[in-house]
N, C-alpha and C positions, 0 to 999 in steps of 0.2 A: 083266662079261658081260651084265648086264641092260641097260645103259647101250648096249650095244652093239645090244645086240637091239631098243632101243627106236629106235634109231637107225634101223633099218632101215623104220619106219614114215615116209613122209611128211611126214602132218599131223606127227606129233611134233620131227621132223628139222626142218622149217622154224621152228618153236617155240623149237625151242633155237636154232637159229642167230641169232633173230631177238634173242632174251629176251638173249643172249650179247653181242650187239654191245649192248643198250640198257645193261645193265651198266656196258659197258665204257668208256660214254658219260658216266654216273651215277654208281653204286656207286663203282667201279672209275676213274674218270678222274683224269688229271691231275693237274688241283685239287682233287679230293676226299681221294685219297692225301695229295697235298705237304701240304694244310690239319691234314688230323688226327696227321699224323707233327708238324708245328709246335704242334699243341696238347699229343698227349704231352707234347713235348720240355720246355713249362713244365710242365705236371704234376710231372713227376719233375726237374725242376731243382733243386730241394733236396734229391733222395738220391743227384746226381749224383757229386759228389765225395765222402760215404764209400763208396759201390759203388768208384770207380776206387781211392778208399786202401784198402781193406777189400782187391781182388782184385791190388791192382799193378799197376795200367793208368795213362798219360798222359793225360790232357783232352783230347791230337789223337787218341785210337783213338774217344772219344764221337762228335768231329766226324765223325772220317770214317765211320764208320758210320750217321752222319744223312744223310752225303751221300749212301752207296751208297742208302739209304730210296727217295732224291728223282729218284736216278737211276735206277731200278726204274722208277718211277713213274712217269717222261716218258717209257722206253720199250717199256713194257708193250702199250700199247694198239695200235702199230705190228705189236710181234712177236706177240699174239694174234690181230690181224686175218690176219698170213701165214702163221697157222696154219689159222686156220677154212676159209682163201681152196684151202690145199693140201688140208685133209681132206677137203671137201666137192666141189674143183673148181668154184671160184667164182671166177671172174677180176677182177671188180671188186669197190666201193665205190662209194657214191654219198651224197652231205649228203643228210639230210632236219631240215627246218626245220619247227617245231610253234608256233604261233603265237597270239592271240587278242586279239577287236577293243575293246574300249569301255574301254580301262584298266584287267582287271581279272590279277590276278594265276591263273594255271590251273593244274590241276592235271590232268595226261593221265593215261593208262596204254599203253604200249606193249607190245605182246607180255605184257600181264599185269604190265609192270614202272612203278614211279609214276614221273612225274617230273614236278616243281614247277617252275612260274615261265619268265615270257614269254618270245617268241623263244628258242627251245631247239633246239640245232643239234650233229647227232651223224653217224658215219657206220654207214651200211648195207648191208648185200652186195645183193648186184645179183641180180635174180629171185627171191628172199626173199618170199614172201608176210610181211604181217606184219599186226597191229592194232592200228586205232588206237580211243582210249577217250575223250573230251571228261567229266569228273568233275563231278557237279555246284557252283555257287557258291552263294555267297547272296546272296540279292536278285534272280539274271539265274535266267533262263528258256533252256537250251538251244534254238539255231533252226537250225542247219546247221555242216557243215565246207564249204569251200570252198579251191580250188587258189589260187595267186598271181595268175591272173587274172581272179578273181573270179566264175569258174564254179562250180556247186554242185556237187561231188560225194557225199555224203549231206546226209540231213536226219534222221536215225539218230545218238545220240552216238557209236557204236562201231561200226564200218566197216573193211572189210579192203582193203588196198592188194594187190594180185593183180599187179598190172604194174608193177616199179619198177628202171627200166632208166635213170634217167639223177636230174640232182638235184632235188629235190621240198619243195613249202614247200606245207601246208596249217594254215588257219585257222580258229579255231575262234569259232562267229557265235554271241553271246547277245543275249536280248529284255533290258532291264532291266525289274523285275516292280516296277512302283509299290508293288505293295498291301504289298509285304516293303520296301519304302527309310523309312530314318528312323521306324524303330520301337526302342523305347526302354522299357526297364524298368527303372523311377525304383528300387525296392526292393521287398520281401517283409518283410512281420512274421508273424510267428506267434502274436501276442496283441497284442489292443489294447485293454489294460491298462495300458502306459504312455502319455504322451503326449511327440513328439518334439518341438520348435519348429524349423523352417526356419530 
Protein backbone atom coordinates (compact mmCIF):
# COMPACT_ATOMS: atom_id res chain seq x y z
CA UNK A 1 0.00 0.00 0.00
CA UNK A 2 2.56 2.55 0.72
CA UNK A 3 4.73 1.59 -2.18
CA UNK A 4 1.68 2.20 -4.04
CA UNK A 5 0.76 5.45 -2.83
CA UNK A 6 4.26 6.57 -3.27
CA UNK A 7 3.88 5.57 -6.72
CA UNK A 8 1.36 7.84 -7.37
CA UNK A 9 3.81 10.91 -6.87
CA UNK A 10 5.87 11.89 -9.91
CA UNK A 11 9.14 12.90 -8.85
CA UNK A 12 9.16 9.50 -6.90
CA UNK A 13 7.70 7.31 -9.72
CA UNK A 14 10.45 8.51 -12.22
CA UNK A 15 13.15 7.69 -9.16
CA UNK A 16 12.16 4.34 -9.07
CA UNK A 17 11.89 3.69 -12.54
CA UNK A 18 15.07 5.07 -13.23
CA UNK A 19 17.11 3.66 -9.83
CA UNK A 20 15.26 0.16 -11.11
CA UNK A 21 16.70 -0.01 -14.65
CA UNK A 22 20.28 1.16 -13.07
CA UNK A 23 20.08 -1.89 -10.75
CA UNK A 24 19.35 -3.92 -13.25
CA UNK A 25 22.20 -2.85 -15.15
CA UNK A 26 24.67 -3.20 -12.08
CA UNK A 27 23.50 -5.00 -9.00
CA UNK A 28 21.21 -7.05 -10.79
CA UNK A 29 23.02 -7.80 -14.32
CA UNK A 30 24.08 -10.53 -16.02
CA UNK A 31 27.56 -10.81 -15.01
CA UNK A 32 27.26 -9.80 -11.76
CA UNK A 33 24.69 -12.63 -10.94
CA UNK A 34 26.49 -15.47 -13.27
CA UNK A 35 30.11 -14.03 -11.32
CA UNK A 36 28.93 -14.45 -7.87
CA UNK A 37 26.77 -17.76 -8.25
CA UNK A 38 30.62 -19.00 -9.76
CA UNK A 39 32.10 -17.86 -6.66
CA UNK A 40 29.65 -19.51 -4.36
CA UNK A 41 29.91 -22.38 -6.26
CA UNK A 42 33.91 -22.68 -5.06
CA UNK A 43 33.02 -21.51 -1.65
CA UNK A 44 30.99 -24.47 -0.95
CA UNK A 45 32.69 -27.02 -3.14
CA UNK A 46 33.93 -28.81 -0.27
CA UNK A 47 30.45 -29.34 1.46
CA UNK A 48 29.19 -30.23 -1.87
CA UNK A 49 29.26 -33.81 -1.84
CA UNK A 50 28.35 -34.70 2.02
CA UNK A 51 25.13 -32.10 1.50
CA UNK A 52 24.20 -34.50 -1.61
CA UNK A 53 25.40 -37.95 0.48
CA UNK A 54 24.01 -36.51 3.94
CA UNK A 55 20.32 -35.59 1.92
CA UNK A 56 20.35 -38.51 -1.17
CA UNK A 57 20.86 -36.26 -3.98
CA UNK A 58 23.06 -37.00 -7.54
CA UNK A 59 25.96 -34.46 -8.33
CA UNK A 60 23.67 -33.87 -11.74
CA UNK A 61 20.62 -32.09 -9.29
CA UNK A 62 24.04 -29.64 -7.92
CA UNK A 63 24.50 -28.89 -11.71
CA UNK A 64 21.38 -28.31 -12.67
CA UNK A 65 20.38 -26.12 -10.18
CA UNK A 66 23.68 -23.89 -10.95
CA UNK A 67 22.31 -23.82 -14.25
CA UNK A 68 18.57 -22.86 -13.57
CA UNK A 69 21.04 -19.78 -11.26
CA UNK A 70 22.50 -18.63 -14.68
CA UNK A 71 19.56 -19.07 -16.52
CA UNK A 72 17.62 -16.75 -14.17
CA UNK A 73 20.15 -14.46 -14.67
CA UNK A 74 20.47 -13.96 -18.57
CA UNK A 75 16.87 -13.52 -18.35
CA UNK A 76 15.95 -11.53 -15.67
CA UNK A 77 16.77 -8.13 -17.01
CA UNK A 78 14.69 -8.88 -20.37
CA UNK A 79 11.46 -9.89 -18.23
CA UNK A 80 12.02 -6.94 -15.64
CA UNK A 81 12.37 -4.43 -18.34
CA UNK A 82 8.65 -5.92 -19.80
CA UNK A 83 7.40 -5.48 -16.65
CA UNK A 84 8.29 -1.77 -15.86
CA UNK A 85 7.59 -1.07 -19.72
CA UNK A 86 3.73 -2.63 -19.05
CA UNK A 87 3.27 -0.97 -15.41
CA UNK A 88 4.15 2.38 -16.15
CA UNK A 89 3.29 2.41 -20.11
CA UNK A 90 6.61 2.88 -21.37
CA UNK A 91 7.08 1.71 -24.73
CA UNK A 92 10.80 1.82 -25.11
CA UNK A 93 14.41 1.56 -23.94
CA UNK A 94 17.10 3.31 -24.92
CA UNK A 95 21.52 2.53 -24.25
CA UNK A 96 22.90 5.13 -22.28
CA UNK A 97 26.68 5.20 -22.43
CA UNK A 98 28.69 6.94 -19.13
CA UNK A 99 31.92 7.66 -19.97
CA UNK A 100 35.43 9.72 -18.95
CA UNK A 101 38.32 11.36 -20.74
CA UNK A 102 42.07 11.44 -19.41
CA UNK A 103 42.42 7.61 -18.45
CA UNK A 104 41.00 7.74 -15.25
CA UNK A 105 38.83 5.11 -13.88
CA UNK A 106 35.02 6.96 -12.61
CA UNK A 107 32.97 6.39 -10.48
CA UNK A 108 29.14 7.94 -11.43
CA UNK A 109 25.93 7.89 -9.49
CA UNK A 110 22.92 7.23 -11.35
CA UNK A 111 19.61 7.87 -9.98
CA UNK A 112 21.31 7.69 -6.67
CA UNK A 113 22.83 4.22 -7.69
CA UNK A 114 26.99 3.95 -7.95
CA UNK A 115 28.54 2.56 -10.65
CA UNK A 116 32.35 1.99 -11.29
CA UNK A 117 34.48 2.12 -14.22
CA UNK A 118 34.88 3.38 -17.89
CA UNK A 119 32.54 3.19 -20.90
CA UNK A 120 29.43 1.84 -18.81
CA UNK A 121 26.62 0.92 -21.08
CA UNK A 122 23.00 0.09 -19.66
CA UNK A 123 19.48 0.31 -20.92
CA UNK A 124 16.97 2.96 -20.00
CA UNK A 125 13.24 3.60 -20.41
CA UNK A 126 12.51 6.20 -22.64
CA UNK A 127 10.97 9.69 -21.10
CA UNK A 128 12.43 8.72 -17.71
CA UNK A 129 13.91 11.64 -16.19
CA UNK A 130 16.93 10.52 -14.60
CA UNK A 131 20.43 11.84 -12.73
CA UNK A 132 23.39 11.82 -13.62
CA UNK A 133 26.42 12.35 -10.70
CA UNK A 134 30.38 12.71 -11.98
CA UNK A 135 32.11 11.42 -8.11
CA UNK A 136 34.97 12.95 -7.30
CA UNK A 137 38.80 11.42 -8.13
CA UNK A 138 41.98 11.99 -7.04
CA UNK A 139 44.42 14.22 -8.47
CA UNK A 140 41.56 15.45 -11.39
CA UNK A 141 39.44 18.48 -10.75
CA UNK A 142 35.83 18.02 -12.14
CA UNK A 143 35.18 20.48 -15.44
CA UNK A 144 32.20 19.41 -17.31
CA UNK A 145 29.78 16.53 -18.78
CA UNK A 146 29.67 16.61 -22.22
CA UNK A 147 27.34 14.69 -25.07
CA UNK A 148 29.27 12.50 -27.82
CA UNK A 149 29.69 15.51 -29.78
CA UNK A 150 31.51 17.29 -27.80
CA UNK A 151 28.83 19.82 -26.76
CA UNK A 152 28.74 20.90 -23.07
CA UNK A 153 25.78 20.03 -21.38
CA UNK A 154 26.58 20.86 -17.71
CA UNK A 155 29.54 22.20 -16.04
CA UNK A 156 27.70 21.06 -12.61
CA UNK A 157 28.96 17.22 -11.47
CA UNK A 158 25.29 16.16 -11.22
CA UNK A 159 22.72 17.18 -13.82
CA UNK A 160 19.34 15.78 -14.78
CA UNK A 161 18.65 14.28 -18.16
CA UNK A 162 14.84 15.58 -18.79
CA UNK A 163 14.72 14.59 -22.54
CA UNK A 164 15.77 10.93 -23.25
CA UNK A 165 14.00 9.71 -26.15
CA UNK A 166 16.68 8.06 -28.23
CA UNK A 167 20.50 6.45 -27.46
CA UNK A 168 22.79 8.68 -25.36
CA UNK A 169 26.57 8.65 -24.44
CA UNK A 170 27.72 11.49 -21.96
CA UNK A 171 31.33 12.18 -20.85
CA UNK A 172 32.50 13.09 -18.06
CA UNK A 173 35.63 16.11 -18.45
CA UNK A 174 38.33 16.33 -15.64
CA UNK A 175 41.19 19.10 -15.08
CA UNK A 176 44.28 17.03 -13.90
CA UNK A 177 45.23 19.09 -10.48
CA UNK A 178 49.26 19.14 -10.64
CA UNK A 179 49.33 20.32 -7.01
CA UNK A 180 47.60 16.54 -5.84
CA UNK A 181 49.99 14.36 -8.90
CA UNK A 182 53.11 12.55 -7.36
CA UNK A 183 52.68 13.18 -3.79
CA UNK A 184 54.18 10.60 -1.69
CA UNK A 185 54.30 9.80 1.91
CA UNK A 186 57.68 7.98 2.55
CA UNK A 187 56.48 6.99 6.31
CA UNK A 188 55.25 8.17 9.83
CA UNK A 189 57.17 7.48 13.24
CA UNK A 190 55.80 8.12 16.47
CA UNK A 191 59.25 8.67 18.20
CA UNK A 192 62.38 9.41 17.18
CA UNK A 193 64.08 7.49 19.61
CA UNK A 194 65.15 4.84 17.42
CA UNK A 195 67.38 5.43 14.47
CA UNK A 196 66.25 3.56 11.08
CA UNK A 197 69.32 3.24 8.21
CA UNK A 198 67.98 3.38 4.61
Amino acid sequence: LILRKLLENTEFKNLFIQRFAAHMNSTFSKDSIISMADSLEKIFAGEKMPHLKRWGYRDSLWNVELAGIKSFAQKRAGKMQGFIKSKFGISFTHSLTLKAENNVNPRFKLSGVHLNGNNITGEYFEGIPFTLEALDESGLTFKEWQDDNGTVVSTTKNFTVYSFYSNKTYIAIYDINPKLQNVFINEFMTSNKSVIKD
